[in-house]
C-alpha positions as CSV (number, residue, x, y, z in Angstrom):
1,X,-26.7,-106.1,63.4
2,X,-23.6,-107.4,62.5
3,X,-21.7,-103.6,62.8
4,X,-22.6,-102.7,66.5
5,X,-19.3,-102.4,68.4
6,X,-20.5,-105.4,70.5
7,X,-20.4,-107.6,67.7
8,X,-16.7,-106.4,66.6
9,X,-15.6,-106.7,70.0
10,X,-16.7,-110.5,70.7
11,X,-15.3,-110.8,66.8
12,X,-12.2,-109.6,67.6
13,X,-12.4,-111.9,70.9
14,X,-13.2,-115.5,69.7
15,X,-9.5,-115.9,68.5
16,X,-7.1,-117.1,70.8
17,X,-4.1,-115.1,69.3
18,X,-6.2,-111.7,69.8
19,X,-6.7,-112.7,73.5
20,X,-3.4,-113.6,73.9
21,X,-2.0,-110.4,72.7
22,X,-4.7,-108.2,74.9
23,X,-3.3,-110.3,78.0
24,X,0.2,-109.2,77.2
25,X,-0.5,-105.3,76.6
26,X,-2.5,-105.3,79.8
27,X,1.1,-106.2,81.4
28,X,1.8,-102.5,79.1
29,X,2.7,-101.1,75.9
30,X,5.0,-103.5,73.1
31,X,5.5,-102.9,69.7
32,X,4.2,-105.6,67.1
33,X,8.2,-106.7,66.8
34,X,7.4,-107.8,71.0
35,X,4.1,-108.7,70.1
36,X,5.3,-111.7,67.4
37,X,7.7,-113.1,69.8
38,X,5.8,-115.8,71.8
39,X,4.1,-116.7,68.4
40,X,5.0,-119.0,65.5
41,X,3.7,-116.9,63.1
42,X,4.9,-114.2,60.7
43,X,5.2,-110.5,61.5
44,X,2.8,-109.8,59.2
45,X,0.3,-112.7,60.3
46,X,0.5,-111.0,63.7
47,X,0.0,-107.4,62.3
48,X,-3.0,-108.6,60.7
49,X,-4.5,-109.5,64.6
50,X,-3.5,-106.0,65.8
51,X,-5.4,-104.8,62.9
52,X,-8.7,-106.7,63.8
53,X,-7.7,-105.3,67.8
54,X,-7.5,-101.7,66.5
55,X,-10.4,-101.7,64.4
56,X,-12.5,-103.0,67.1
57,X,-11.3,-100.1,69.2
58,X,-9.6,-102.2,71.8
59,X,-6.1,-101.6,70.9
60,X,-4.2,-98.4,70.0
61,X,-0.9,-97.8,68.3
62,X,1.3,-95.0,69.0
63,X,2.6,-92.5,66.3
64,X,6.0,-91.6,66.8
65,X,8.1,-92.1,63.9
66,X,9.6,-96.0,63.9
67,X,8.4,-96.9,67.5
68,X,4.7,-97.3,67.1
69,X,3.4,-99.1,70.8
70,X,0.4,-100.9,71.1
71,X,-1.6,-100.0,74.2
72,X,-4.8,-101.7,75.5
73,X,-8.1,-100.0,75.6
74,X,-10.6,-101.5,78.0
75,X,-13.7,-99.5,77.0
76,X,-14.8,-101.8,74.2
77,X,-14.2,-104.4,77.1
78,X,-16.4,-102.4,79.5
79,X,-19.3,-103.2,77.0
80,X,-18.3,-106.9,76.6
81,X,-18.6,-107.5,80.5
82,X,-21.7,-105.5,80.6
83,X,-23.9,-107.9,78.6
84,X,-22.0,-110.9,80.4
85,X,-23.1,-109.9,83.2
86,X,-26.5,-108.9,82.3
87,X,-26.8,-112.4,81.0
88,X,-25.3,-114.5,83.4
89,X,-28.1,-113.3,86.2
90,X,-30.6,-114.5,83.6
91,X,-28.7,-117.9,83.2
92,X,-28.0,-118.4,87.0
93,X,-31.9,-117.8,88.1
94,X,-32.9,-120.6,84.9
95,X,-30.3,-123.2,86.2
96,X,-31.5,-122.3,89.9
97,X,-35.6,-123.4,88.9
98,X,-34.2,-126.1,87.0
99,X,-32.2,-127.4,89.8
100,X,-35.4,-126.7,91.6
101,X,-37.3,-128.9,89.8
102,X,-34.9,-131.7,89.8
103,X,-34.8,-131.4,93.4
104,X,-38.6,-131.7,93.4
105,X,-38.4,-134.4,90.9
106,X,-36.1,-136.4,93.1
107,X,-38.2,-136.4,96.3
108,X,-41.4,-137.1,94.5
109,X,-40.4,-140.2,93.2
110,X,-38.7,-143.3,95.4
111,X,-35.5,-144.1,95.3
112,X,-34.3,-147.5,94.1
113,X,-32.3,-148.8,97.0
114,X,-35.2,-147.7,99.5
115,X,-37.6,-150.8,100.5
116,X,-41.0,-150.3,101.0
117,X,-42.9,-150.0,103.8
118,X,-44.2,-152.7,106.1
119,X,-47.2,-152.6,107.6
120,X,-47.2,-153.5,111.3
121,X,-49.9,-155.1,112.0
């Protein structure tokens, strides 16, 4: 379902700009204006990525009069980790048997630079 807030929030996620501007506001609040200033882009470009950041529910902006400050919201980013982590245990336990196997691979067969046997007799 391409409307469930975890969708939206890896969405809003997968562009660099967007994760950029979450690292800065979790150093605190800036206004857009701050926001633009490490980017070569145009206010307006930049007001477009707080508008995918709001929508997702991970930023807010403030409402008083000309100063508007963004401010981070983590909850949305709660979720994200959530399913990470959920996912990453299922991940580390397949590479683990696979590395298993390899292991078991590697000592069933013989290596190249041993030399076989001799039989003392």
């Amino acid at each position: 379902m391409a409307n469930d807030s975890l969708s939206i929030t890896f969405a809003a996620l997968a562009d660099p700009t967007r994760r950029a501007i979450l690292s800065r506001l979790a150093t605190g609040e800036a206004t857009v204006n701050e926001l633009a200033e490490p980017f070569a882009m145009s206010l307006q470009a930049v007001s477009k990525h707080v508008k995918v950041l709001e929508r997702a529910g991970l930023i807010v902006q403030g409402q008083n009069a000309q100063y508007r400050p963004c401010r981070l919201e983590a909850a949305p980013l709660d979720g994200a980790v959530d399913w990470i982590d959920k996912h990453r245990v299922v991940w580390e336990e397949r590479l683990d048997r696979l590395g298993d196997h390899l292991r078991k691979i590697q000592q069933a067969k013989p290596q190249p630079h041993q030399k076989p046997e001799k039989n003392p007799s």
